[in-house]
C-alpha positions as a Markdown table, in Angstrom:
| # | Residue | x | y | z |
|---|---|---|---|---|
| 1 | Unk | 0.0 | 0.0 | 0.0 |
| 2 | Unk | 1.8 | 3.4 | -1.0 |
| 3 | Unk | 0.3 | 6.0 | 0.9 |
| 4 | Unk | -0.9 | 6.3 | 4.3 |
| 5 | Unk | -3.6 | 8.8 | 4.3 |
| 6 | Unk | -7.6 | 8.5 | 4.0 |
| 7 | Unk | -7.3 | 6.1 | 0.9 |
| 8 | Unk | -4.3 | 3.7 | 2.2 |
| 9 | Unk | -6.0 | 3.3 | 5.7 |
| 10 | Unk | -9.4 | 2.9 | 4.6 |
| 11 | Unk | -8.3 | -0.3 | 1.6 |
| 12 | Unk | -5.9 | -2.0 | 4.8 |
| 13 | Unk | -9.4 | -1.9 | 6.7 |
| 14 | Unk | -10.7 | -3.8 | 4.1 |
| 15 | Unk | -7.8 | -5.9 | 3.4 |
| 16 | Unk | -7.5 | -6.7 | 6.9 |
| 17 | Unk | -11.3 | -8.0 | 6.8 |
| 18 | Unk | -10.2 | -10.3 | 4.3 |
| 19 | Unk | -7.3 | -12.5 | 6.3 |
| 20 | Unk | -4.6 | -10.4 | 4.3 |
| 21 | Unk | -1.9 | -8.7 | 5.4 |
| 22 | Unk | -1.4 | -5.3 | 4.2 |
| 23 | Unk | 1.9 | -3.2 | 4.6 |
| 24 | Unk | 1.6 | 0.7 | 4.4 |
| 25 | Unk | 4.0 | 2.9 | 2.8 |
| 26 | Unk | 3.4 | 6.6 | 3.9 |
| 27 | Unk | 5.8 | 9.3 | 3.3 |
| 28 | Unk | 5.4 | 11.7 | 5.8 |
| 29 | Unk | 5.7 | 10.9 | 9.6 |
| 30 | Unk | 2.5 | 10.1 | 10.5 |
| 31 | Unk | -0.4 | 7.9 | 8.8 |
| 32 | Unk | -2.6 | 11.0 | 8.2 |
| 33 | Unk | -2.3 | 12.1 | 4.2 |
| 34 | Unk | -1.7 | 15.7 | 2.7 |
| 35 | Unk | -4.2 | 17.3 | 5.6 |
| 36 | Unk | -2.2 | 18.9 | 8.1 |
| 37 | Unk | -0.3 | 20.8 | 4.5 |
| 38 | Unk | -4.0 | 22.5 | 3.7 |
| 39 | Unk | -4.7 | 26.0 | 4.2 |
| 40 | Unk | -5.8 | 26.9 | 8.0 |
| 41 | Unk | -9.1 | 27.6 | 7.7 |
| 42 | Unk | -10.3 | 24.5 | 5.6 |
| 43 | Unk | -13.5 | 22.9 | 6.6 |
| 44 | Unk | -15.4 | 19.8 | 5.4 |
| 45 | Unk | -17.9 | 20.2 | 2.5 |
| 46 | Unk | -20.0 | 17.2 | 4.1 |
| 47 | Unk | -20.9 | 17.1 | 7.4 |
| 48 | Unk | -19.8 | 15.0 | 10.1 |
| 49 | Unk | -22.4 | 12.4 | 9.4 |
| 50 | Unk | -21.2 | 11.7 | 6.2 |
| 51 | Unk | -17.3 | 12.0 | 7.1 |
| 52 | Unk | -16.3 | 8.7 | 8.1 |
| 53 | Unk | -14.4 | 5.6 | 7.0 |
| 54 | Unk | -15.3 | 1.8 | 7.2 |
| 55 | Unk | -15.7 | 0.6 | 10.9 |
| 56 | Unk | -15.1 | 4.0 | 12.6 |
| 57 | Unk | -17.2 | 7.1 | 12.8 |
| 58 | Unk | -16.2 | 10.4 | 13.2 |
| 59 | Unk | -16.5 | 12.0 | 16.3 |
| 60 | Unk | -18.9 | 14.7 | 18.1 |
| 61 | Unk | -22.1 | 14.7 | 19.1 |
| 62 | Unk | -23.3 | 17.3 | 16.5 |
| 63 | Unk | -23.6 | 15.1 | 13.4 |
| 64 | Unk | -24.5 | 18.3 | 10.9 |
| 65 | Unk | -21.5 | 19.9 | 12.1 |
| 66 | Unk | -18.8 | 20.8 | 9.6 |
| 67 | Unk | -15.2 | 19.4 | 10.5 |
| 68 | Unk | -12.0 | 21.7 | 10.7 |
| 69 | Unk | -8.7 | 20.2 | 9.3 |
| 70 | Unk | -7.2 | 19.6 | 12.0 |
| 71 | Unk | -10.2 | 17.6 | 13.5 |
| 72 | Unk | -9.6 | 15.2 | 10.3 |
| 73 | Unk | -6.1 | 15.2 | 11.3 |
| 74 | Unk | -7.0 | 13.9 | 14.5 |
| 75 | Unk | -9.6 | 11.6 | 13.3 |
| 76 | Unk | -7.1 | 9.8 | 10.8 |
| 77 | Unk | -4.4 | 9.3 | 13.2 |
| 78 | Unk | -7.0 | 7.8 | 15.7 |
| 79 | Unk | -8.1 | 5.5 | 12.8 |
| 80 | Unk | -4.3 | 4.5 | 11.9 |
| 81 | Unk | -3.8 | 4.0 | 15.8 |
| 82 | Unk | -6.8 | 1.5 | 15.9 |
| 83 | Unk | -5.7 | -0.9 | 12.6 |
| 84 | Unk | -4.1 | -3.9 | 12.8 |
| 85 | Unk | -1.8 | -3.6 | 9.7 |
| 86 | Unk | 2.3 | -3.1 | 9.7 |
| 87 | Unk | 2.1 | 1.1 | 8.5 |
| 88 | Unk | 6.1 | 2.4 | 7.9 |
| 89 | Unk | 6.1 | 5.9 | 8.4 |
| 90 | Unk | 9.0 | 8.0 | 6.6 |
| 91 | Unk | 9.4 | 5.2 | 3.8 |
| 92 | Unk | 8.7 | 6.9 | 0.2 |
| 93 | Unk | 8.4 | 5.2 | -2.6 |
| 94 | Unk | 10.7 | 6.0 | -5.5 |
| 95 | Unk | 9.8 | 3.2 | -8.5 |
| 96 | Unk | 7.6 | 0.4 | -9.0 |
| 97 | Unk | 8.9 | -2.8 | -11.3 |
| 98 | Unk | 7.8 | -5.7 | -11.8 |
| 99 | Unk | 9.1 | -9.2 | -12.6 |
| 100 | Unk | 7.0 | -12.2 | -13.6 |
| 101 | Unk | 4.1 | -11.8 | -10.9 |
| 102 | Unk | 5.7 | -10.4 | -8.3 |
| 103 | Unk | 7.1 | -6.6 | -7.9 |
| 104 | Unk | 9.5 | -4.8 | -6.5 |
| 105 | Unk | 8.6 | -1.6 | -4.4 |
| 106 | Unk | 12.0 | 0.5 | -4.1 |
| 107 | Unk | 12.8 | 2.9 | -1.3 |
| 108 | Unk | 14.0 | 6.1 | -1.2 |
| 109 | Unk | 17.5 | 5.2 | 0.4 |
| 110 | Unk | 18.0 | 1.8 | -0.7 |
| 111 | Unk | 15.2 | 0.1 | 0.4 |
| 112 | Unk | 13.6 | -2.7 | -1.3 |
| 113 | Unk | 10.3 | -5.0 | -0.5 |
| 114 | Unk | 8.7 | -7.4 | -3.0 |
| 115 | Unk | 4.7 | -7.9 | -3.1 |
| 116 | Unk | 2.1 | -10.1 | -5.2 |
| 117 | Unk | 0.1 | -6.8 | -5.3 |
| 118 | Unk | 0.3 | -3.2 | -5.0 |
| 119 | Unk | -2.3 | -0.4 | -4.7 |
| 120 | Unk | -1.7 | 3.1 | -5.7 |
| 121 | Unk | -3.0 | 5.9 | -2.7 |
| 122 | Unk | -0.6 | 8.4 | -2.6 |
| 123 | Unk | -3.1 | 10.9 | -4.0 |
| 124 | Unk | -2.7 | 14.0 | -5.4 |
| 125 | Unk | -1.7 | 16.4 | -3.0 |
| 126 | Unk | 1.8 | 16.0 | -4.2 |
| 127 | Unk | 1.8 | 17.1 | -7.7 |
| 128 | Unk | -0.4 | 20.6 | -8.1 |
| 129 | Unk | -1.3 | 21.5 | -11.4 |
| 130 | Unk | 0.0 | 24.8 | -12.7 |
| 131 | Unk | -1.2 | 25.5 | -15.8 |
| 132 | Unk | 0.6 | 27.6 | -18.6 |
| 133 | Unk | -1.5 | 31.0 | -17.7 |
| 134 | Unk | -1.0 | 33.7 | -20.7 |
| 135 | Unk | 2.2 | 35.5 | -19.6 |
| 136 | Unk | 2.9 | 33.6 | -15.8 |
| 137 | Unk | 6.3 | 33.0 | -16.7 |
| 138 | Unk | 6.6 | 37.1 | -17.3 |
| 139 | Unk | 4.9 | 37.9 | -14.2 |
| 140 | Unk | 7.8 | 39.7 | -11.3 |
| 141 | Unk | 5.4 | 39.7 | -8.4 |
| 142 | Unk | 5.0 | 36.6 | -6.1 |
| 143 | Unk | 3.2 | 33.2 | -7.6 |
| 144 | Unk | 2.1 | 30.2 | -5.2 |
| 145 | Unk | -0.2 | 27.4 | -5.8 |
| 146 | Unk | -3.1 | 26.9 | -2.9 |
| 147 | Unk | -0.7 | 24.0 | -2.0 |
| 148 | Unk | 1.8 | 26.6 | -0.8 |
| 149 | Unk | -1.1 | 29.0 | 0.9 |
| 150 | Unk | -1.9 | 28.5 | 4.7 |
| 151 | Unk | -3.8 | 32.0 | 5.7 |
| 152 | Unk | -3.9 | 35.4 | 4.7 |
| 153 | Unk | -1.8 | 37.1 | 7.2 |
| 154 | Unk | 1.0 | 37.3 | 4.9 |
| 155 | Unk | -1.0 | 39.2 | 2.3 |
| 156 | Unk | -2.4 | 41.6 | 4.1 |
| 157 | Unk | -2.7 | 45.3 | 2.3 |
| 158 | Unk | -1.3 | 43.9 | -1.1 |
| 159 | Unk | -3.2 | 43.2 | -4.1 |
| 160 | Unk | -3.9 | 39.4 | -5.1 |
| 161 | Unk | -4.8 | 37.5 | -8.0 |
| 162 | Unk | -6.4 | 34.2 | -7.7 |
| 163 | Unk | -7.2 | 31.9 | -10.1 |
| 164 | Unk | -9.4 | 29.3 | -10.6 |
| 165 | Unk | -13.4 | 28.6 | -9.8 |
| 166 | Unk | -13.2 | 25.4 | -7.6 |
| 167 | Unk | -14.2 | 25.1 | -4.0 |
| 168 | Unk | -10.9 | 26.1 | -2.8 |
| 169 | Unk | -10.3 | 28.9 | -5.2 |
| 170 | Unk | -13.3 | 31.4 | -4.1 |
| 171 | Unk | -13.0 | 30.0 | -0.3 |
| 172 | Unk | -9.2 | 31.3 | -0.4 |
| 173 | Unk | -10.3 | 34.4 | -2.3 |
| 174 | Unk | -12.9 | 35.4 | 0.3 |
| 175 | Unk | -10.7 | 34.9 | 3.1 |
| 176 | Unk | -8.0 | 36.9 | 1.9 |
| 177 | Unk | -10.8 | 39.7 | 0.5 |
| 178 | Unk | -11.1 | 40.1 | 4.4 |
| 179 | Unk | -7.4 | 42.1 | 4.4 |
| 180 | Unk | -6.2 | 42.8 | 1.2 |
| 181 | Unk | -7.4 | 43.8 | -2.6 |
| 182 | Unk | -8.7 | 40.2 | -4.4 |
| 183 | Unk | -9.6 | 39.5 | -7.9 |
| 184 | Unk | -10.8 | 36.0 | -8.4 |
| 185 | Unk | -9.9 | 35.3 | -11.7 |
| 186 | Unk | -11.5 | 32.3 | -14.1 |
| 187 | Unk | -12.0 | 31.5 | -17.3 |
| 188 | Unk | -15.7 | 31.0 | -17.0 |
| 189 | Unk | -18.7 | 31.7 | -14.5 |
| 190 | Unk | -18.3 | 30.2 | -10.8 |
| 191 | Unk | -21.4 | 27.5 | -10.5 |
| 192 | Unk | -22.5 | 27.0 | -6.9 |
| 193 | Unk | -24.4 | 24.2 | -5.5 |
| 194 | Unk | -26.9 | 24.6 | -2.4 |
| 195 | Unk | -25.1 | 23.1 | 1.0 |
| 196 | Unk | -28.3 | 22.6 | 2.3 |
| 197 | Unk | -31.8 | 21.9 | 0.0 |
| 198 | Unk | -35.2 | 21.5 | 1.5 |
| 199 | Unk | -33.6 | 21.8 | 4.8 |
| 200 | Unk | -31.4 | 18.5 | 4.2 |
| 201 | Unk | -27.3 | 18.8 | 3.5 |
| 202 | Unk | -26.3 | 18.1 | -0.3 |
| 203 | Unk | -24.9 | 14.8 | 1.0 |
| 204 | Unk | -27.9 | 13.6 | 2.3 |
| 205 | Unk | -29.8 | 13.7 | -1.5 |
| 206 | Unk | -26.9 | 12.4 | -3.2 |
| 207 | Unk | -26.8 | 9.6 | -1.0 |
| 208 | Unk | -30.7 | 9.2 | -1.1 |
| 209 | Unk | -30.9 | 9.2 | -4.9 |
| 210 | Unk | -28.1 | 7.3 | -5.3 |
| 211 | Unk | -26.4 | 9.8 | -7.5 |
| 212 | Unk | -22.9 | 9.3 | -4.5 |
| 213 | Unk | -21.9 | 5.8 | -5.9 |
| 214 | Unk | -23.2 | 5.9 | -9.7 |
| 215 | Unk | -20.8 | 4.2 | -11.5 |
| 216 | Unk | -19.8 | 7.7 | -13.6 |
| 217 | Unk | -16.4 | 7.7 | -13.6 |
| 218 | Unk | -16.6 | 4.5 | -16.3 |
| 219 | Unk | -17.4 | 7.2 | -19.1 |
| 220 | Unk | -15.5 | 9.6 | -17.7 |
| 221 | Unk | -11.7 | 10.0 | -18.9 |
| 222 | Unk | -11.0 | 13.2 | -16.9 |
| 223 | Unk | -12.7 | 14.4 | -13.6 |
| 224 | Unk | -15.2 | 17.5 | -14.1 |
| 225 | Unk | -15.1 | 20.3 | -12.8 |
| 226 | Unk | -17.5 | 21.0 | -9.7 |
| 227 | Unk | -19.4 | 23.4 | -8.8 |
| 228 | Unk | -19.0 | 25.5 | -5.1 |
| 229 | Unk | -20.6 | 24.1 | -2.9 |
| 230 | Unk | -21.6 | 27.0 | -0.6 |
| 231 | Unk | -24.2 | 28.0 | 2.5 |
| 232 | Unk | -24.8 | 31.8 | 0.6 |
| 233 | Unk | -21.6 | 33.4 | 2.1 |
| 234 | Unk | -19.4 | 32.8 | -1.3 |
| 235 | Unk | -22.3 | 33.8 | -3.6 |
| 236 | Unk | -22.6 | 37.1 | -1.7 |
| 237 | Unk | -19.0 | 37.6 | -1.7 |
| 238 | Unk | -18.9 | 37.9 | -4.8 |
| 239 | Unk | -21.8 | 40.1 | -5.8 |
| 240 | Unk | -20.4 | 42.7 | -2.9 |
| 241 | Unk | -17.3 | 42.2 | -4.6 |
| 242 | Unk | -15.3 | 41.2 | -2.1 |
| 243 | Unk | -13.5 | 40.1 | -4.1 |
| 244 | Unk | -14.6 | 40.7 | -7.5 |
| 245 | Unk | -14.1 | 38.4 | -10.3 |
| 246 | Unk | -13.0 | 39.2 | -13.6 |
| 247 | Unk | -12.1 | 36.6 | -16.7 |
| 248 | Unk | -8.9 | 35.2 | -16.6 |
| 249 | Unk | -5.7 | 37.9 | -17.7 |
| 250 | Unk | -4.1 | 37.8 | -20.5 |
| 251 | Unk | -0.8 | 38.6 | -20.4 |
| 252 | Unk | 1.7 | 40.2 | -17.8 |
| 253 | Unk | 4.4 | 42.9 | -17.9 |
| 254 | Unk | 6.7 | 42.6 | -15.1 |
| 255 | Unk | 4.5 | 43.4 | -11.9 |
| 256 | Unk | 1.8 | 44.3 | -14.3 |
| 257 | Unk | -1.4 | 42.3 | -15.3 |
| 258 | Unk | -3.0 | 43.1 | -18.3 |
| 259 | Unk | -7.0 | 42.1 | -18.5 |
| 260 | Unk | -9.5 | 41.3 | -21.2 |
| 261 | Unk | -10.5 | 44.7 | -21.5 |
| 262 | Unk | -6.9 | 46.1 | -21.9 |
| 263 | Unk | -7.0 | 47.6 | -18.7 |
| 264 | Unk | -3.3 | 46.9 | -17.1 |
| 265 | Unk | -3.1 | 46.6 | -13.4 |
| 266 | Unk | 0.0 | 46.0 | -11.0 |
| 267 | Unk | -0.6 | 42.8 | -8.5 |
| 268 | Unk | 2.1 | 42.0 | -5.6 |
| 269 | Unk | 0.9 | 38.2 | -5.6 |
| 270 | Unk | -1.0 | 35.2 | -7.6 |
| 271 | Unk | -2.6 | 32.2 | -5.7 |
| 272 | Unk | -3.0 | 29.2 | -8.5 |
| 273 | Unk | -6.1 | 27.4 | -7.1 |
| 274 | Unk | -5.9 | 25.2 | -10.1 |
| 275 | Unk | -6.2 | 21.7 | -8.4 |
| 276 | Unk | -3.9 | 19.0 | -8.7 |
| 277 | Unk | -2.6 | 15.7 | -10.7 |
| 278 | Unk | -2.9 | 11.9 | -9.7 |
| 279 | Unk | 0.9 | 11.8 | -7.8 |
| 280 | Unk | 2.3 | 8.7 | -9.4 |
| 281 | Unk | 6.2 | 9.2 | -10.0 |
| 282 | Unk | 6.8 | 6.1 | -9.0 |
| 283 | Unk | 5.0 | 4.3 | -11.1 |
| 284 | Unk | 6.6 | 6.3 | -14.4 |
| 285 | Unk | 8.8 | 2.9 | -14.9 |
| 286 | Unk | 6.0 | 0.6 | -14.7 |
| 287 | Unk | 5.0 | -0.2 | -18.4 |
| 288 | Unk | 1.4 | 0.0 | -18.9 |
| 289 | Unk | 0.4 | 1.8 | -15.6 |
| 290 | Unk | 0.4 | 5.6 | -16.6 |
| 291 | Unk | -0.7 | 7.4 | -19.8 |
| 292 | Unk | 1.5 | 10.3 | -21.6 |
| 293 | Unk | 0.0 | 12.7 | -19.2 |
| 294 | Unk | 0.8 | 10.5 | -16.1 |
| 295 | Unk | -2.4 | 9.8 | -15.6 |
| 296 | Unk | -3.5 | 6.2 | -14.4 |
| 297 | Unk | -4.8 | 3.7 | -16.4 |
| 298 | Unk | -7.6 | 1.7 | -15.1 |
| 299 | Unk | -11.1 | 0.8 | -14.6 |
| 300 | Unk | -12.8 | 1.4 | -11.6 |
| 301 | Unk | -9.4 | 1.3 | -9.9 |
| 302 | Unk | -7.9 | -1.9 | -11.2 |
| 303 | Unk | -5.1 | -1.3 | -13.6 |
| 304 | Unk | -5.9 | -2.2 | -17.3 |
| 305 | Unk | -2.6 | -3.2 | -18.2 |
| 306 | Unk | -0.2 | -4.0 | -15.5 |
| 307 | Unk | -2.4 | -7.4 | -13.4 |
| 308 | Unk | -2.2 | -6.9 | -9.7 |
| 309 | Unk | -2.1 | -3.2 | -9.6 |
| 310 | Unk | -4.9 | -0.9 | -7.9 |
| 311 | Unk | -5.2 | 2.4 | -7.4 |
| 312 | Unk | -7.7 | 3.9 | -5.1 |
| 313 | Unk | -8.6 | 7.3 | -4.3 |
| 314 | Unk | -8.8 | 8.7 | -7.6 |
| 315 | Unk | -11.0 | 11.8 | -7.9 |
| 316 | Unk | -14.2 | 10.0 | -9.9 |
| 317 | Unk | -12.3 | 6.9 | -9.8 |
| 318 | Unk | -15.8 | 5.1 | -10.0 |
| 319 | Unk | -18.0 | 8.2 | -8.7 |
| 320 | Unk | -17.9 | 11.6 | -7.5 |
| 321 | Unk | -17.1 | 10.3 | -3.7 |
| 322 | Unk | -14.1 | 8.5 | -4.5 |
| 323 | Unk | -11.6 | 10.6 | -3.5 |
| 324 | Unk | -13.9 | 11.8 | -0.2 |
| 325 | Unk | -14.0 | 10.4 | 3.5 |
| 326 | Unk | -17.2 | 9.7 | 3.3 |
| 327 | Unk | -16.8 | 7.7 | -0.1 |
| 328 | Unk | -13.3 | 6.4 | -0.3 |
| 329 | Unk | -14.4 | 3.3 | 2.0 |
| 330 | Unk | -16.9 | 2.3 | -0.8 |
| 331 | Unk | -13.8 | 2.0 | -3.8 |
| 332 | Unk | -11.1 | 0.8 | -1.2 |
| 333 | Unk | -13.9 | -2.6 | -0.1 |
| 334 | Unk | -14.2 | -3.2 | -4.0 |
| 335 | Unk | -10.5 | -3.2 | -5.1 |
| 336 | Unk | -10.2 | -5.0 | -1.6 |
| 337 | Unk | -12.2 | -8.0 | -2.5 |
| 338 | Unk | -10.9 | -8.0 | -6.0 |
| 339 | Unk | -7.2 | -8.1 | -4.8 |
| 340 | Unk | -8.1 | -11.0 | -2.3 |
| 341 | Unk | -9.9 | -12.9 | -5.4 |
| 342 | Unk | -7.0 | -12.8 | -7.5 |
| 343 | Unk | -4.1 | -13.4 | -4.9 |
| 344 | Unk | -6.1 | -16.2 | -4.2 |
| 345 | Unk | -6.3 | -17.7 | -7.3 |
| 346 | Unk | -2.5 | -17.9 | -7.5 |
């Protein structure tokens, strides 16, 4: 198992189940994923209820409450405490092989361990996506990705640029609207989605219809994009213009940004809230696993080419839960009982 955060604890749960023996990889020091590197103020989009893996719910009394970060933190580290598997902190994985039907996991340092099967949930975290804005690579003011950001202290008084129309992107641009000049900049409309309809949390009807563990991600061969899903404070953020939002610029000249309508404006800082990549380096060697773009190649987590590899924790990986607490559980049994079919047979 490479990877020790929501995904790797939550498929040696289920692997455990099954009479195997799982051994987690995670790079870091502790067994709890990218969460303690996200901005301060993150919160859950679901609510507590709906924020738990297999054979452990989260904590608190309030069930519609939304979690803080560091309340998943806690949670994961509690759920790696409590699991009966062999977890190796500070062990990264540097390449994948594979001879005959058994690989070779290699270690950063030297280390080497052979397995019939590996699975894949190291995330994404690891490899933000920075995409080749119009005139970036011209721009003399500061640029970080929302991987770098942790609060808006640091910005305070200066005049910021961010970019992108995902969850992350207008909750970082309405914090830091709170202390210094934001544009949120994207290259079309923000859609929103209701936190709570008819009374009831978003989670509750896509669980209810079903719509949480469609199979979508079979015709899918890229995630979509995803609408903000928002209790009214980010809508009327940005219709008091705090911050305002503008299409994406296109170009820059030294500190200066230069905007659709020609209009050329200098900006101290640029926050890239342009999501991230499937982080896969390892697997780069491993014929078959990865596509040009270093994407995985699979169906409904089970590589298509290379027999015995998984990978869970996918965004869509089968449906728009996947990559979630509250869905990961769901994937991570399935590749689970697959695994343990096929080990068997051998």
């Amino acid at each position: 198992m490479i990877g020790g955060g929501q995904s790797g604890l939550a498929t040696a749960h289920a692997l455990l189940r099954r009479g195997l023996r799982p051994v987690v990889l995670e790079a870091s020091d502790r067994a709890v994923g990218s969460w303690p590197r996200y901005y301060d103020s993150l919160t859950l989009f679901s609510a507590v209820r709906y924020s738990s893996l297999p054979g452990m719910p989260f904590p608190g009394a309030d069930r519609d409450r939304y979690p803080h970060r560091d309340e998943v933190v806690d949670y994961l580290a509690a759920y790696a405490d409590r699991l009966d598997a062999e977890i190796r902190t500070g062990c990264r994985v540097s390449a994948v092989r594979r001879t005959g039907d058994v690989f070779a996991v290699e270690l950063e340092g030297g280390g080497r361990l052979s397995a019939r099967a590996v699975v894949a949930a190291s995330g994404t975290f690891g490899r933000p996506h920075r995409p080749a804005l119009p005139g970036l690579g011209e721009f003399t003011g500061q640029v970080l990705h929302a991987a770098d950001y942790r609060g808006p202290a640091p910005f305070a008084g200066r005049r910021v640029v961010v970019v992108g129309a995902g969850n992350s992107a207008v909750q970082i641009a309405a914090e830091l609207a709170g202390t210094a000049r934001v544009t949120l900049a994207t290259r079309g409309p923000v859609r929103f989605a209701a936190r709570r309809v008819l009374g009831r949390d978003l989670h509750f009807w896509t669980v209810r219809t079903g719509l949480d563990i469609a199979p979508l991600g079979r015709f899918l061969s890229r995630p979509p994009a995803q609408p903000v899903i928002d209790d009214g404070r980010y809508r009327a953020a940005l219709a008091a213009g705090r911050p305002d939002r503008r299409p994406l610029f296109t170009a820059a000249d030294g500190a200066e940004l230069v905007w659709p309508d020609g209009r050329r404006e200098e900006a101290d800082a640029i926050v890239l809230a342009t999501g991230y990549r499937p982080d896969l380096p390892y697997l780069a060697g491993l014929d078959g696993a990865l596509d040009d773009d270093g994407y995985s190649r699979h169906r409904e987590g089970l590589a298509t080419r290379v027999p015995g590899l998984a990978f869970v924790g996918l965004e869509w990986q089968r449906g728009l839960s996947s990559n979630s607490l509250r869905g990961v559980g769901r994937d991570a049994e399935r590749i689970a009982r697959r695994l343990a079919a096929r080990l068997a047979c051998r």
